[in-house]
N, CA, C and O atoms as a Tinker XYZ file with bonds, in Angstrom:
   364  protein
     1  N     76.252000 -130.474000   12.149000    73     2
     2  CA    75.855000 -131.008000   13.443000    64     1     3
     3  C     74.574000 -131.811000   13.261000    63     2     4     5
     4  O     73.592000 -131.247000   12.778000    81     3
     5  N     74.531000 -132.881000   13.558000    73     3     6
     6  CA    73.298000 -133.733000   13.357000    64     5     7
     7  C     72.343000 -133.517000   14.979000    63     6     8     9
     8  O     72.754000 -133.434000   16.137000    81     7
     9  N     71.028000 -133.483000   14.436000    73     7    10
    10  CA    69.983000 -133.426000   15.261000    64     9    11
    11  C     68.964000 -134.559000   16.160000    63    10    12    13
    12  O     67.869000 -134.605000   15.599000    81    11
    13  N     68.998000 -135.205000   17.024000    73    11    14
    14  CA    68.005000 -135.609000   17.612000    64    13    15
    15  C     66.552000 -135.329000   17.869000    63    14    16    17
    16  O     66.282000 -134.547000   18.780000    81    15
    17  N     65.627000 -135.856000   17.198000    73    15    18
    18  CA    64.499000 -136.076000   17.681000    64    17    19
    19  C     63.671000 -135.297000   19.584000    63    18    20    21
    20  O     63.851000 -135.680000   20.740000    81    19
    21  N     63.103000 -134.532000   19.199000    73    19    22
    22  CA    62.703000 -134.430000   20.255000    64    21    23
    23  C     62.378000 -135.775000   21.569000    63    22    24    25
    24  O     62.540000 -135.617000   22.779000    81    23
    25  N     61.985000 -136.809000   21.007000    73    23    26
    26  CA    61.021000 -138.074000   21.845000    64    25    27
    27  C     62.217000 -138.764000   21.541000    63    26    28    29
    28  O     62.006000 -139.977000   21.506000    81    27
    29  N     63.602000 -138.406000   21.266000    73    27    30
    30  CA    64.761000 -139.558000   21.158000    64    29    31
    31  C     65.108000 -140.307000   22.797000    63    30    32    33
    32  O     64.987000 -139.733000   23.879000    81    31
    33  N     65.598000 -141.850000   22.546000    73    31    34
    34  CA    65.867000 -142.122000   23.843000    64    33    35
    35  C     67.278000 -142.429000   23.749000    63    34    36    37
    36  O     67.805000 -143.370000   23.156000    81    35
    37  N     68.033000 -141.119000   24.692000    73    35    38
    38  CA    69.216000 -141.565000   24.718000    64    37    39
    39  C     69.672000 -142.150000   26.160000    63    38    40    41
    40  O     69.349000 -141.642000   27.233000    81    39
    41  N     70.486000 -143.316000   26.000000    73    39    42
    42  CA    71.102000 -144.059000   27.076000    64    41    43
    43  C     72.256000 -143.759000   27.806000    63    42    44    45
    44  O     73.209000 -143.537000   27.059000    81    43
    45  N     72.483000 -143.681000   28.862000    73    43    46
    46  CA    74.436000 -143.808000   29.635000    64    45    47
    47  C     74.251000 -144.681000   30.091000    63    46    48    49
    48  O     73.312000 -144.995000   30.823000    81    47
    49  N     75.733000 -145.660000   29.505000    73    47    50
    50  CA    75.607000 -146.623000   30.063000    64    49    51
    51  C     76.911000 -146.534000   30.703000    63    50    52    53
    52  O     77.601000 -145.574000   30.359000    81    51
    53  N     77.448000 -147.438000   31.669000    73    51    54
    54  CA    78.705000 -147.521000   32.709000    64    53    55
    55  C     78.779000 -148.178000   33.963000    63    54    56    57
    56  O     77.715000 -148.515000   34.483000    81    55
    57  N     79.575000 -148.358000   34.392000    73    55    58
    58  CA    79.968000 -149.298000   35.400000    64    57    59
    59  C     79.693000 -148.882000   36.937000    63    58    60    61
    60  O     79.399000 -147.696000   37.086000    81    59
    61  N     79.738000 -149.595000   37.979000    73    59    62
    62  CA    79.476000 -148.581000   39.110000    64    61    63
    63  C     80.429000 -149.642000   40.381000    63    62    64    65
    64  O     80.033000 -150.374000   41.288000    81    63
    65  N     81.654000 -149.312000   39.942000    73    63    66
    66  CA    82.385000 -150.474000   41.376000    64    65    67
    67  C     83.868000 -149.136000   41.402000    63    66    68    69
    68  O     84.049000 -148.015000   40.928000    81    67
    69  N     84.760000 -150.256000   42.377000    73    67    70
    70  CA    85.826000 -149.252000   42.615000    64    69    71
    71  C     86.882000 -149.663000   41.434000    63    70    72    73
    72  O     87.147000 -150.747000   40.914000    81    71
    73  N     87.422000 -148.198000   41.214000    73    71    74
    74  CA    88.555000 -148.736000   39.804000    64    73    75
    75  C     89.315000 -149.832000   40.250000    63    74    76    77
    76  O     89.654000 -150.545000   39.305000    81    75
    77  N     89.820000 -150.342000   41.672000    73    75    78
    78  CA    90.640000 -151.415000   41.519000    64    77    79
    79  C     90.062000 -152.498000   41.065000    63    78    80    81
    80  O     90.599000 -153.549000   40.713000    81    79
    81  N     88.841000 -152.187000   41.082000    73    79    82
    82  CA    88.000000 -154.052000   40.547000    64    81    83
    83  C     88.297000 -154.661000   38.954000    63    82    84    85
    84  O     88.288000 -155.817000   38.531000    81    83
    85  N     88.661000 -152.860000   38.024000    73    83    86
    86  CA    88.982000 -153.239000   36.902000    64    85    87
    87  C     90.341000 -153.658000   36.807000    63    86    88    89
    88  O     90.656000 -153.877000   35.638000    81    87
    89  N     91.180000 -153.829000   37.567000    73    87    90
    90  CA    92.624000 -154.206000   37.580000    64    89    91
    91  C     92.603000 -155.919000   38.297000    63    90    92    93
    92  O     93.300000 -156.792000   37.779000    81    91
    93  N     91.967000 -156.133000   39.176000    73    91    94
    94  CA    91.449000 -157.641000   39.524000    64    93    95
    95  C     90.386000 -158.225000   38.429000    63    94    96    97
    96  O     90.507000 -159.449000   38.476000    81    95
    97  N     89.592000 -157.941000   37.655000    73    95    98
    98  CA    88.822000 -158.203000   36.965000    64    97    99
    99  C     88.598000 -157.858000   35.240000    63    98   100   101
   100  O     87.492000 -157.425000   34.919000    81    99
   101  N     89.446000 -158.015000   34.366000    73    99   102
   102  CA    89.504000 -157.585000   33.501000    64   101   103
   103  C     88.459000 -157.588000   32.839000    63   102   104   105
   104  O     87.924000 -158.696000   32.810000    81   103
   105  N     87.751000 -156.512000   32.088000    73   103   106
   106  CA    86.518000 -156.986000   31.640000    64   105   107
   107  C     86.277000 -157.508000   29.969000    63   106   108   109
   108  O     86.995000 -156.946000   29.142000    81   107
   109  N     85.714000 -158.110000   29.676000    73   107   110
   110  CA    85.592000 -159.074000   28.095000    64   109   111
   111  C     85.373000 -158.177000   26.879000    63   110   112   113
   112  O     85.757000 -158.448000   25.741000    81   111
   113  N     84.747000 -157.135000   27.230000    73   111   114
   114  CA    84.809000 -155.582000   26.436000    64   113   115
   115  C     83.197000 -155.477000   26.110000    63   114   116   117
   116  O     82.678000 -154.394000   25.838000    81   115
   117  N     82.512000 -156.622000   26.160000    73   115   118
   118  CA    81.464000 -156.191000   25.301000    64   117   119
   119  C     80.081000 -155.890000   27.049000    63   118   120   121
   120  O     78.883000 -155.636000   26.919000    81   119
   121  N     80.718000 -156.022000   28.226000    73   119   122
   122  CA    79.371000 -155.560000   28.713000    64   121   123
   123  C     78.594000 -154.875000   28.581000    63   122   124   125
   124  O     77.424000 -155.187000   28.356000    81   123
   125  N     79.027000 -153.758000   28.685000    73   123   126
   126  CA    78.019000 -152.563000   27.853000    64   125   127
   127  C     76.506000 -152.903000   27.180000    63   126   128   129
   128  O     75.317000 -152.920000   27.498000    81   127
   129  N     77.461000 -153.183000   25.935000    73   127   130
   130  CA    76.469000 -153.417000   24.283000    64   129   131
   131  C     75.703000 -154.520000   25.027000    63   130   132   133
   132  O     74.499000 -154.338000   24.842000    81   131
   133  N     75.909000 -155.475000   25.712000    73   131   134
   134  CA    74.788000 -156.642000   26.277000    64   133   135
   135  C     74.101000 -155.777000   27.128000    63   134   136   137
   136  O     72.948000 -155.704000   26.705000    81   135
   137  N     74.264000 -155.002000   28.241000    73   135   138
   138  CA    73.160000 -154.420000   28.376000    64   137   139
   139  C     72.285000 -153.424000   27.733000    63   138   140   141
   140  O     71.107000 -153.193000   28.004000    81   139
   141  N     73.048000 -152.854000   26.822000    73   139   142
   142  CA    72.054000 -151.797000   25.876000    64   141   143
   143  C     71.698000 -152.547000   25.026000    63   142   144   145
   144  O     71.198000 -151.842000   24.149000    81   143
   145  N     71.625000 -154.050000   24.612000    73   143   146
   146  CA    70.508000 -155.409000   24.130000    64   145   147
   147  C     69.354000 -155.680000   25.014000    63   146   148   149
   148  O     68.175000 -155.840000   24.696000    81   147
   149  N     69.971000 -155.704000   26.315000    73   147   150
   150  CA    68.668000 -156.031000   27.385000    64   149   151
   151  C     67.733000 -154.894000   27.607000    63   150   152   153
   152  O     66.560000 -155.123000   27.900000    81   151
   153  N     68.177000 -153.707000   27.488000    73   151   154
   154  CA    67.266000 -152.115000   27.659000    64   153   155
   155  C     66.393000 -152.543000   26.550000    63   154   156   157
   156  O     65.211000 -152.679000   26.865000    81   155
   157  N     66.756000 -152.826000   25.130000    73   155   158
   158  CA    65.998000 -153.010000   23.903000    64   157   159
   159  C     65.231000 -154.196000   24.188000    63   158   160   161
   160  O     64.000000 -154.216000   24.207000    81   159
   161  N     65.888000 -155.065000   24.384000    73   159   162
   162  CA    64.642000 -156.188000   24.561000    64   161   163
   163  C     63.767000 -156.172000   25.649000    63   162   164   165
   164  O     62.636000 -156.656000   25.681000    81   163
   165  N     64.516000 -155.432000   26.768000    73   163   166
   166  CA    63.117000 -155.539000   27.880000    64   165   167
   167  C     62.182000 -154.307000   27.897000    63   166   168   169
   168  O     61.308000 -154.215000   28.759000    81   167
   169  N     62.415000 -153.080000   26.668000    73   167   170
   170  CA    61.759000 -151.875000   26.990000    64   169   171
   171  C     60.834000 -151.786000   25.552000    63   170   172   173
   172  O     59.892000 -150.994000   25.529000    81   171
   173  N     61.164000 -152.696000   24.258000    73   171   174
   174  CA    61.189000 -152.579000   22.932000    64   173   175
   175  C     61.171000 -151.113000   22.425000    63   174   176   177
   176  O     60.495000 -150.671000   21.496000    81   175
   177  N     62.010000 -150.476000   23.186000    73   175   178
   178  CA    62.616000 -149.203000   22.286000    64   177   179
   179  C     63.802000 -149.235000   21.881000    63   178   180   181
   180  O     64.742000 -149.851000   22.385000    81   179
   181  N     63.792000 -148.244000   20.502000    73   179   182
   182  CA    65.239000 -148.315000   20.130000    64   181   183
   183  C     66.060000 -147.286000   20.452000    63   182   184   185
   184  O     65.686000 -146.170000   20.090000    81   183
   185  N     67.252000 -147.392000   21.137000    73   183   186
   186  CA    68.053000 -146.186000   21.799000    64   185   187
   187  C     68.372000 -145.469000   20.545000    63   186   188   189
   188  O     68.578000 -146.123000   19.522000    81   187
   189  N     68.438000 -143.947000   20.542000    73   187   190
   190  CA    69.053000 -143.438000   19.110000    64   189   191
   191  C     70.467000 -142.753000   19.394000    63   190   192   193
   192  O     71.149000 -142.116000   18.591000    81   191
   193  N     70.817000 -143.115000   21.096000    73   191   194
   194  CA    71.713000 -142.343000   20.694000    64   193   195
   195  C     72.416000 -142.792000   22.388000    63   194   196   197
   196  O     71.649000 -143.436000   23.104000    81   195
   197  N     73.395000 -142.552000   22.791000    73   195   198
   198  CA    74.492000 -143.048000   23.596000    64   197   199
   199  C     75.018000 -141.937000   24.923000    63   198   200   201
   200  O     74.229000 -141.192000   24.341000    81   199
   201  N     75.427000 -141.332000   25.804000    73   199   202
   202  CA    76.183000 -140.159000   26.403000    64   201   203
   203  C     76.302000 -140.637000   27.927000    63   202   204   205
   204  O     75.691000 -141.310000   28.757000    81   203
   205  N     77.619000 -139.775000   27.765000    73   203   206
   206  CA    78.309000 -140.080000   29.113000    64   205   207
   207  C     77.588000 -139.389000   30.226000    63   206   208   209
   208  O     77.006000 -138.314000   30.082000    81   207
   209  N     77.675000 -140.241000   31.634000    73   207   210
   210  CA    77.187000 -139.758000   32.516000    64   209   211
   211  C     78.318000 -139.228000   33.361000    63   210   212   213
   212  O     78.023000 -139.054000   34.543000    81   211
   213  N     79.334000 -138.986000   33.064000    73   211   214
   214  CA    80.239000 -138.711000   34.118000    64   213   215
   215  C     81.223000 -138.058000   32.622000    63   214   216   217
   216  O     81.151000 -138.308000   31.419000    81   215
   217  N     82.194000 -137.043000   33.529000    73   215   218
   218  CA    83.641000 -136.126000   32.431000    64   217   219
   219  C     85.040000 -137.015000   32.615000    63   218   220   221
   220  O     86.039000 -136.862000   31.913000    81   219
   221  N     84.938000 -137.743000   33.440000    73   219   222
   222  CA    86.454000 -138.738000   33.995000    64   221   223
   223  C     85.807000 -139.788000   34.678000    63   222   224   225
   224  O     84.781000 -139.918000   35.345000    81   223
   225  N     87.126000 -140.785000   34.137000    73   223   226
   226  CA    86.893000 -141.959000   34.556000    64   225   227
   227  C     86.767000 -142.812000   33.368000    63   226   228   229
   228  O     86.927000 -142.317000   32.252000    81   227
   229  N     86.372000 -144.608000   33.592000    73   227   230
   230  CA    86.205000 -145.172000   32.770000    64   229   231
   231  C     84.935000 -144.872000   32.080000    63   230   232   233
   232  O     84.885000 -144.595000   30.881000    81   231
   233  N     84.117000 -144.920000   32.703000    73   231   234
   234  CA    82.587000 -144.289000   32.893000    64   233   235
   235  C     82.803000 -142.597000   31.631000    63   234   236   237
   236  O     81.932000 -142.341000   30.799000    81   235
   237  N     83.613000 -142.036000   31.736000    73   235   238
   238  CA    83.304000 -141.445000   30.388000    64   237   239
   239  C     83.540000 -142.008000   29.074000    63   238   240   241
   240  O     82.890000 -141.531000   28.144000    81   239
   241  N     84.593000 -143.209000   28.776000    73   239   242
   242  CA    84.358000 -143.583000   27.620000    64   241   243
   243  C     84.039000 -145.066000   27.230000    63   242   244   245
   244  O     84.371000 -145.853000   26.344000    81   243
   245  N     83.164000 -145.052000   28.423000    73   243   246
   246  CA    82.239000 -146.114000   27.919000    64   245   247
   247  C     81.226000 -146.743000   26.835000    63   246   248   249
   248  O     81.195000 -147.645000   25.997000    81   247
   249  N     80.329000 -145.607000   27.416000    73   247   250
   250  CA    79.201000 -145.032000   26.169000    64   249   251
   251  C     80.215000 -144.623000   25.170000    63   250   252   253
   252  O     79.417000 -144.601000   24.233000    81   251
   253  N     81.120000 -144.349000   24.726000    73   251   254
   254  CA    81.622000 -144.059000   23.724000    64   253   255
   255  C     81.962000 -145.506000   22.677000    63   254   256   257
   256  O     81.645000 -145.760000   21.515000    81   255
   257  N     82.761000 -146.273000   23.729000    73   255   258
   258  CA    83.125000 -147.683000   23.084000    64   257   259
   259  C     82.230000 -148.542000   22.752000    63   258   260   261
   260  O     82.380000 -149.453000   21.938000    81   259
   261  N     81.074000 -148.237000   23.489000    73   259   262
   262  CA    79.721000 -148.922000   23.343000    64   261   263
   263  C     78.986000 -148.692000   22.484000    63   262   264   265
   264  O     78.253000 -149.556000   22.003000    81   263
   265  N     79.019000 -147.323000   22.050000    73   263   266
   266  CA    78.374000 -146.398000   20.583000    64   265   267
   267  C     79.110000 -147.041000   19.468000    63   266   268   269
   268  O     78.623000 -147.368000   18.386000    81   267
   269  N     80.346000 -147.186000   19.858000    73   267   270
   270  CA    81.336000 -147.860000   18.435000    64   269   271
   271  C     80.969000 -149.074000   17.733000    63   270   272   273
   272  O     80.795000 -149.343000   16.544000    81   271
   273  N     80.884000 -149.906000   19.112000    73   271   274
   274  CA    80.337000 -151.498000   18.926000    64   273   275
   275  C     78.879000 -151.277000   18.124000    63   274   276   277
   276  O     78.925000 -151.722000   16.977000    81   275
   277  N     77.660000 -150.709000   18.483000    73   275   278
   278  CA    76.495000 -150.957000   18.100000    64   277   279
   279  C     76.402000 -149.875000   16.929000    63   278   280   281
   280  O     75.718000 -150.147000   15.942000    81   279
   281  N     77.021000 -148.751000   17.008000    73   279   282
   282  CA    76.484000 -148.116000   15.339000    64   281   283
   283  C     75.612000 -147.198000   15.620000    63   282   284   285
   284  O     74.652000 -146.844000   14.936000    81   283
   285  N     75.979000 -146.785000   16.710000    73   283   286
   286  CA    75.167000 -144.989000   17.378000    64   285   287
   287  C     75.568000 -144.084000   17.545000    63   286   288   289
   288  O     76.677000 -144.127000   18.077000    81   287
   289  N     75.158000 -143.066000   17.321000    73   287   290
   290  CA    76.156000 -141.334000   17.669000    64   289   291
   291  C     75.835000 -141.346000   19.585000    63   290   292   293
   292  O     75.061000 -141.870000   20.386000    81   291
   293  N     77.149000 -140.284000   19.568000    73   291   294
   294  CA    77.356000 -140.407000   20.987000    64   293   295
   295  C     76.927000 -138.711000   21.037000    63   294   296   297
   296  O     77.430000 -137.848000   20.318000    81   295
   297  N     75.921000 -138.504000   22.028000    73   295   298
   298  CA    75.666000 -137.163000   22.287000    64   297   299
   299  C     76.812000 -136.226000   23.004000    63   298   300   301
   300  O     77.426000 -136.772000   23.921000    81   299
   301  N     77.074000 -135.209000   22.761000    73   299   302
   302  CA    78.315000 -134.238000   23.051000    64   301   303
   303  C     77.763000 -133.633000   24.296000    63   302   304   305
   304  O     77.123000 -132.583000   24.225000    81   303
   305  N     78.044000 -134.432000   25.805000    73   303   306
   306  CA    77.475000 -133.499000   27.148000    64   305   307
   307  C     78.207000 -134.411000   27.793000    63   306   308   309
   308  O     79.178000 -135.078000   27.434000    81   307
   309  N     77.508000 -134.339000   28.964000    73   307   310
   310  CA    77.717000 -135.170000   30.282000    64   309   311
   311  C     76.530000 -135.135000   31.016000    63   310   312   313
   312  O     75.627000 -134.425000   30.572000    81   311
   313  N     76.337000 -135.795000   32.110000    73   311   314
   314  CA    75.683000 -135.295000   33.239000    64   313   315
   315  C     75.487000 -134.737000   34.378000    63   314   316   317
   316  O     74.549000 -134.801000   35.173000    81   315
   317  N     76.797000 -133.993000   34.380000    73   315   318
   318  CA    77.378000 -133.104000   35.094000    64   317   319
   319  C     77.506000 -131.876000   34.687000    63   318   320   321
   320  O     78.288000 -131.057000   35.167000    81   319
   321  N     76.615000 -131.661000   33.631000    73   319   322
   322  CA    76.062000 -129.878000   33.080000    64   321   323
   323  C     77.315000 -129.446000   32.437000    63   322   324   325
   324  O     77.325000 -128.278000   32.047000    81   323
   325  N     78.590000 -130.299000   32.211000    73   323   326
   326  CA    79.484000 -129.271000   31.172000    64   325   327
   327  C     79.520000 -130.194000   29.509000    63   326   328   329
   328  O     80.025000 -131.276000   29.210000    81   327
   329  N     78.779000 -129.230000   28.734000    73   327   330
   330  CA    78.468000 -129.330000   27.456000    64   329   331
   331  C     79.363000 -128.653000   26.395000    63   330   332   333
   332  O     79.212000 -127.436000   26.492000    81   331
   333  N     80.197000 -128.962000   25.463000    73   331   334
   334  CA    80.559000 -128.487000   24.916000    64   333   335
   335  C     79.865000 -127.504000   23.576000    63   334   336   337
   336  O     80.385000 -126.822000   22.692000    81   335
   337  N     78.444000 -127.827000   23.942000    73   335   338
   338  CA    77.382000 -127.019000   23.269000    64   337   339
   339  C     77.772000 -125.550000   23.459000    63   338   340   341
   340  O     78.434000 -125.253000   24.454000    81   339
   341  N     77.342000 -124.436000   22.414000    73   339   342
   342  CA    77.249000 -123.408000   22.372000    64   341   343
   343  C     76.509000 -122.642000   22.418000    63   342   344   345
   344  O     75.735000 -122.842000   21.481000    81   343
   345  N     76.166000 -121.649000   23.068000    73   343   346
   346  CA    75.063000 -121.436000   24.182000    64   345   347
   347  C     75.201000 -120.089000   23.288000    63   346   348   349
   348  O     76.316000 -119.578000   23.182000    81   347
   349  N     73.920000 -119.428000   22.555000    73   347   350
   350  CA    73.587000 -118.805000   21.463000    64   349   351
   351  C     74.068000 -117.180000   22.393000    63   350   352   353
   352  O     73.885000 -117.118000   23.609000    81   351
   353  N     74.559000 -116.209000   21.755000    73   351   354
   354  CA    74.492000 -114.931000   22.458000    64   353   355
   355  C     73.356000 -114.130000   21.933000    63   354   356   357
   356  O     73.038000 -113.661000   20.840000    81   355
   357  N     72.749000 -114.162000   23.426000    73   355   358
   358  CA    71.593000 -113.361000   23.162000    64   357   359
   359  C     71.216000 -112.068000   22.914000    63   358   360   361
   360  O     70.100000 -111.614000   23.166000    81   359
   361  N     72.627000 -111.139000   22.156000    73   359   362
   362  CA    72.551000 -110.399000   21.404000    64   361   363
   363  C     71.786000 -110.167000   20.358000    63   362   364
   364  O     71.977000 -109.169000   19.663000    81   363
């Protein structure tokens, strides 16, 4: 299991319209990665790492396709508190 940095900045990135817009609007594939260029150029940090903000939808494998394109690990959560992390028994 690889580790993150405490001070790591990880990004979600995703869309925010109604799913029919992606059926009227096909999208070019790379929006994403252009905005996780503009986070870098307008923040000069480097993201280390990618995760979904949502469990369904397009919006969960976004950040995933977007991690693919740029060459980042995708953190294993959501933002909806279900983690496939393993939660130590405190035995």
């Amino acid at each position: 299991m690889a580790e993150l940095a405490d001070d790591a900045l990880v990004v979600s990135l995703g869309g925010i319209r109604a799913p029919v817009i992606g059926v009227e609007r096909i999208e070019q594939g790379e929006e994403c990665l252009r905005a996780l260029r503009a986070i870098k150029e307008e923040t000069g940090s480097r993201v280390d790492a990618l995760i979904s903000s949502e469990i369904g939808g397009a919006n969960a494998m976004e950040p995933m396709l977007t991690a693919a394109q740029a060459g980042l690990p995708v953190v294993d959560g959501d933002g909806m508190g279900r983690s496939s992390t393993r939660i130590p028994d405190p035995r």
